[in-house]
C-alpha positions as a printed NumPy array, in Angstrom:
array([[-39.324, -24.262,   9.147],
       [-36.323, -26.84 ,  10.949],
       [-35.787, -30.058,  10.637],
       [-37.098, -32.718,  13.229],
       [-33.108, -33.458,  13.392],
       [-30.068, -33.163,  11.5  ],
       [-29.662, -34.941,   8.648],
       [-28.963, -38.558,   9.823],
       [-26.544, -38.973,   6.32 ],
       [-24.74 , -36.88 ,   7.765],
       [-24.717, -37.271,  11.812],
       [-24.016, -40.933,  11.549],
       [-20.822, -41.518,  10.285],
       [-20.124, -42.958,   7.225],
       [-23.388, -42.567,   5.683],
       [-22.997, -39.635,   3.787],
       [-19.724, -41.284,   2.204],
       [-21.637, -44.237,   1.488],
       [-24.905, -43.405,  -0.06 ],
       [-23.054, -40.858,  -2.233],
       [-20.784, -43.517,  -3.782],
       [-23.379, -45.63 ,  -4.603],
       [-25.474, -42.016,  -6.437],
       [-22.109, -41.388,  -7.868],
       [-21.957, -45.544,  -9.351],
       [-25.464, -45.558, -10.417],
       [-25.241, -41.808, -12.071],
       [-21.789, -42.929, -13.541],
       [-22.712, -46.324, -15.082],
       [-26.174, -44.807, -16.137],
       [-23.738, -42.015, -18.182],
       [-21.393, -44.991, -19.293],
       [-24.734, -46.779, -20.468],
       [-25.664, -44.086, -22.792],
       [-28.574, -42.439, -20.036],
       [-29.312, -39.006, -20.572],
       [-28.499, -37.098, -17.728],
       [-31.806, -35.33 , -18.376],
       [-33.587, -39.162, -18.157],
       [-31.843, -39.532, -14.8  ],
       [-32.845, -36.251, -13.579],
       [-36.387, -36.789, -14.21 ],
       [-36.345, -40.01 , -12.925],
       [-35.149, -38.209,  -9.467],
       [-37.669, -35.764,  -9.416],
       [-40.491, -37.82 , -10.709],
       [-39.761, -39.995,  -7.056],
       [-38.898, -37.248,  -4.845],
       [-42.679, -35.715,  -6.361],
       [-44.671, -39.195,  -4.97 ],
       [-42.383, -39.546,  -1.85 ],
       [-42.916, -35.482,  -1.126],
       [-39.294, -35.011,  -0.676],
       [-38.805, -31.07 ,  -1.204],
       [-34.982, -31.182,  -0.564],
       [-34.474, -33.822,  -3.454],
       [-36.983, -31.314,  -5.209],
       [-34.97 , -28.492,  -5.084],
       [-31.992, -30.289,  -5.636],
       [-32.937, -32.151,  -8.992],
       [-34.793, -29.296, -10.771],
       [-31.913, -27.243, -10.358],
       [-29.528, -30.742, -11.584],
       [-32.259, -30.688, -14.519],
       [-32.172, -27.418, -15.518],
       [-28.629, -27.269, -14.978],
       [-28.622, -30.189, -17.528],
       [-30.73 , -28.625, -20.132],
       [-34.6  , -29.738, -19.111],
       [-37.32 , -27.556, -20.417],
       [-39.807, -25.594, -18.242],
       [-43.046, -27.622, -20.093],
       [-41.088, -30.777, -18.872],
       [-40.529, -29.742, -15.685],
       [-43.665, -28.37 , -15.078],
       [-45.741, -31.123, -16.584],
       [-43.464, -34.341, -15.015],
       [-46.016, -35.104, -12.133],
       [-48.621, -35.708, -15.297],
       [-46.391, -37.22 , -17.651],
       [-48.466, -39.586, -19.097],
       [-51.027, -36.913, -20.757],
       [-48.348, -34.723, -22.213],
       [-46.422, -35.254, -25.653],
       [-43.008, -33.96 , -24.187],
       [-41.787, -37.273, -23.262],
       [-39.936, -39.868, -25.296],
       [-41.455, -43.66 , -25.263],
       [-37.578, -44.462, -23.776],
       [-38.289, -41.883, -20.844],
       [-41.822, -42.736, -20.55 ],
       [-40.753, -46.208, -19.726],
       [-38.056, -44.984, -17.017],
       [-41.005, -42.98 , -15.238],
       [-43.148, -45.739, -15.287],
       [-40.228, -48.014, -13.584],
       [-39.761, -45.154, -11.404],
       [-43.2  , -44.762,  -9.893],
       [-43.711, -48.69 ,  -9.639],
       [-40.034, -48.986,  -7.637],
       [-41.384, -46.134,  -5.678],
       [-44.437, -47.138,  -4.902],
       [-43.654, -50.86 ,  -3.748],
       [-46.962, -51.27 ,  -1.181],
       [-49.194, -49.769,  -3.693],
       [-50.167, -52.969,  -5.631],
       [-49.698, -56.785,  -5.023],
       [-47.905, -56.675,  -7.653],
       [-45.306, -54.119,  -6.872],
       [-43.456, -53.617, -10.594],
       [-46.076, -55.574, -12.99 ],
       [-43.8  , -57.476, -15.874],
       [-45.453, -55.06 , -17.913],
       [-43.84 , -51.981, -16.906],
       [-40.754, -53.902, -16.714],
       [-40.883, -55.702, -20.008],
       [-41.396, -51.942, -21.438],
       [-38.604, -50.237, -19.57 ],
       [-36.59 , -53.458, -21.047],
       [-37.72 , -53.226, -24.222],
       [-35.593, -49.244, -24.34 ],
       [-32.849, -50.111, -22.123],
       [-30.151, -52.803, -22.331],
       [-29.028, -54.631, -19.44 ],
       [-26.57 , -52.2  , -18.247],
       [-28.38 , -49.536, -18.936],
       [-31.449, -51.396, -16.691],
       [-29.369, -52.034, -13.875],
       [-28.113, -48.394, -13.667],
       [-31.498, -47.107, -14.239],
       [-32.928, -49.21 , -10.909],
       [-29.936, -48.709,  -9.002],
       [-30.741, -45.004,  -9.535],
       [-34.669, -45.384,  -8.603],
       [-33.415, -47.176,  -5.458],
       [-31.247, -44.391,  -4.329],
       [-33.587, -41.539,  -4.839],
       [-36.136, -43.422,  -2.873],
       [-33.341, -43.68 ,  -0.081],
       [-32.242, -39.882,  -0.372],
       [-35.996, -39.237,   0.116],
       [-37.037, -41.217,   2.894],
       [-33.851, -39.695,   5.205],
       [-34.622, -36.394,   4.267],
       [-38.995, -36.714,   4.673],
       [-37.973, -38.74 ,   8.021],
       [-36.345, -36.721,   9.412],
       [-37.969, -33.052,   8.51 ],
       [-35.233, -31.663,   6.194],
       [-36.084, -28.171,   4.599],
       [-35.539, -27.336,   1.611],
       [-33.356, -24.063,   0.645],
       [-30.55 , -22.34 ,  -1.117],
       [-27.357, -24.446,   0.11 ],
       [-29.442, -27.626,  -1.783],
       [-27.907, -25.933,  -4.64 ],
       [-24.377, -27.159,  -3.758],
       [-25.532, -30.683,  -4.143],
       [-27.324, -30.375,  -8.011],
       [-25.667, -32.796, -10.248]])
């Protein structure tokens, strides 16, 4: 397997610097904001899964693991929704996650329903972190499915 080209975050200058400061806020103010890392990491992996993004794949299971997720978690996060490992709080997260991911998917992109809910388990802060964190994943996926990246061992350098 090769890529179609190098990673364009980091052949163009600047944007590796750049979209890792704003992963770094959003992680940060998530943490300040009383996320679980764990929440966060699922949240990664649960939009890396829909977008097909195997580097971010490899990358956040290992950050998950790393952070103390369970294998029935893990393996079970692409059917979240008909397990009982997840917590109503975390529930809501994935369901903000796969709306924010999934923009053209429905006129109405994230229904005030899923919103309301994610709301209802996460302050304001907390919120803003939380979407700031869906919108960078999505990014981090759609340079790396672009532009062919493969997945492997030196992803491990970049688990959180």
């Amino acid at each position: 397997m090769q890529s179609r080209i190098s990673n364009p975050a980091l052949s163009v200058t600047g944007v590796l610097d750049a979209l890792q400061k704003v992963s770094h806020a959003a992680s940060r103010a998530a943490s300040q904001a009383g996320l679980a890392q764990t929440t966060i990491e699922l949240v990664n992996l649960r939009a890396s899964q829909i977008n097909g993004c195997a580097v971010c794949l490899d990358m956040h299971g290992r950050g998950a693991r790393k952070a103390g997720e369970t294998d029935e978690r893990l393996f079970t996060l692409a059917a979240w929704r008909d397990t009982p490992y997840f917590t109503d709080a975390e529930r809501a997260a994935l369901a903000l996650t796969e709306a924010g991911t999934r923009l053209a998917d429905q006129a109405d992109a994230v229904p005030d329903a899923v919103f309301d809910e994610a709301a209802r388990h996460y302050d304001e802060p907390a919120l803003a972190a939380l979407v700031v964190c869906i919108a960078a994943i999505n990014t981090w996926n759609r340079l790396n499915v672009i532009s062919g990246q493969v997945a492997g061992e030196w992803t491990a350098q970049w688990a959180s």
